[in-house]
Each structure stands twice: as C-alpha cells, then as structure tokens.
C-alpha positions in Angstrom: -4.4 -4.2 -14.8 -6.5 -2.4 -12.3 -8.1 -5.4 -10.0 -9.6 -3.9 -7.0 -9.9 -0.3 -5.4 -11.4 1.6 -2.3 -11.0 4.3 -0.3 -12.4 5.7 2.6 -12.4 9.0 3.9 -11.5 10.6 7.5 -14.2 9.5 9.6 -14.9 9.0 13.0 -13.8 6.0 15.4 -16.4 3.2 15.8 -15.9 4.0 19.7 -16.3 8.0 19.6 -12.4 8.3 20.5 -11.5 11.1 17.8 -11.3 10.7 14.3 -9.8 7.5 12.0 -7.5 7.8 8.9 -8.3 8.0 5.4 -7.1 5.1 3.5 -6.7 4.3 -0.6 -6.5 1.1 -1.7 -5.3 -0.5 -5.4 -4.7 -4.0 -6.2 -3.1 -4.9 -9.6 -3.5 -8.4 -11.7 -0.1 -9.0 -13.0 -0.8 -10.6 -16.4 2.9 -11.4 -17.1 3.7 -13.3 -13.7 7.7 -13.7 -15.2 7.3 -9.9 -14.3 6.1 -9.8 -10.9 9.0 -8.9 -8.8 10.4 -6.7 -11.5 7.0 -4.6 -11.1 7.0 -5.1 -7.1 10.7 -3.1 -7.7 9.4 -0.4 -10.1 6.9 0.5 -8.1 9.3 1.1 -4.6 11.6 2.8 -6.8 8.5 5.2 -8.1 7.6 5.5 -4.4 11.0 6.8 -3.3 11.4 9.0 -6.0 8.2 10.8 -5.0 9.5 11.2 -1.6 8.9 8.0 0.5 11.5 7.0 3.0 11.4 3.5 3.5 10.5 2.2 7.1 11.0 -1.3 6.2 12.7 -1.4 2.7 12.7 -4.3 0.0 14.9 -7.1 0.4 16.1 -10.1 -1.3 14.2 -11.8 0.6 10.8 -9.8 1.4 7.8 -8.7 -0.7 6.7 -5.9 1.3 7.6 -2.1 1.4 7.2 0.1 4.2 7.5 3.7 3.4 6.4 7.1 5.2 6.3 10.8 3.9 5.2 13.9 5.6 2.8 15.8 3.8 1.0 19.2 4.5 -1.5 17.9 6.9 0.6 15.1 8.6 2.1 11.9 8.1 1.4 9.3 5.3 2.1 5.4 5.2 3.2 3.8 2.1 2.3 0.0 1.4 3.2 -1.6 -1.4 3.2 -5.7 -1.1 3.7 -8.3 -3.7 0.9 -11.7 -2.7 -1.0 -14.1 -4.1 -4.2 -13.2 -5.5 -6.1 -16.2 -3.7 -3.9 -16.8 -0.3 -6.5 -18.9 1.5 -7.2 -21.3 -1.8 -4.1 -21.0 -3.8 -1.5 -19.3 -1.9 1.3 -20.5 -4.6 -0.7 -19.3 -7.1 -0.4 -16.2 -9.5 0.9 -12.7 -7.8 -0.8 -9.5 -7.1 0.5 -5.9 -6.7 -0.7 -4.2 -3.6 -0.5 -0.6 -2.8 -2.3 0.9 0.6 -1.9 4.3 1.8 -2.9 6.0 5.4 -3.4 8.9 6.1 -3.1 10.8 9.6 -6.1 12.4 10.4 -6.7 16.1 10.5 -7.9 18.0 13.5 -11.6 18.8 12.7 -11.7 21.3 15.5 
C-alpha cells in the first residue's frame, strides 16, 4: 500500500551552478511483513526486466538495489531499498519498500 510519494521537477541549483535533477519518490507499507524480502526481489526483478542494469545488485546479504538505464534525454538512477518504516524509534520494526529515481538534467539552453 501506497505510503508516501513526491517528486520534484528539474530545477535550478540552490547556488546558481546549472540545473538539479528531477527526482520521484514512492514508499510502500508492507502489510504482510512475512512478504517483505519476497517483494524487495519482485520488484528488482520488475526493474531489470524494464531495462535497469544493476550498479550495485541484491544480495544475500543487502537490502538495497542500485540500477541505471539510459533514456532519451540522459541517464536515470534506480533505487529500490527495503528499511524500517521508523529507523530513528524502531529500527527493528516493520519494513518499508522504497523506490527513488533521478533523473539527469536536460540542457535548458
């Protein structure tokens, strides 16, 4: 279930030094927490078979994916990361699906 979303378009650095990359942002409440790295897997295996080429792939041992993909204006980066939904007050608590993508910018001139 849906849990959090933003995004936030091209726009220019807070220092006037050219423009900063669009970014999406979803966060899913896993409801069956049984199911958590199962999902975490599903969705790096949806990933790659829309094109992402893992930079840092999953592991036994990790909960975070890596991926990058060219796309028509530039590069994009792929993050998709399995935490705790409350890491500062419960950090052993229920699991979260993360997924962040970054765009390159695109020349505005």
């Amino acid at each position: 279930m849906l849990s959090d979303s933003w995004e936030y378009g091209q726009r220019s650095s807070f220092l006037g030094s050219g423009p900063v990359q669009a970014e999406v942002g979803r966060t899913y409440r896993i409801e069956d927490q049984s199911q958590a790295e199962q999902l975490l897997k599903e969705a790096v295996a949806r990933a790659e078979l829309e094109g992402w080429h893992a930079k840092e792939p999953l592991t036994e041992r990790t909960t975070l994916y890596w991926g990058v993909k060219e796309l028509a204006p530039g590069s994009g980066r792929l993050f998709i990361a399995l935490g705790a939904a409350d890491p500062i007050n419960d950090p052993n608590g229920p699991r979260q699906l993360s997924i962040h993508l970054e765009f390159d910018p695109v020349p505005t001139d």
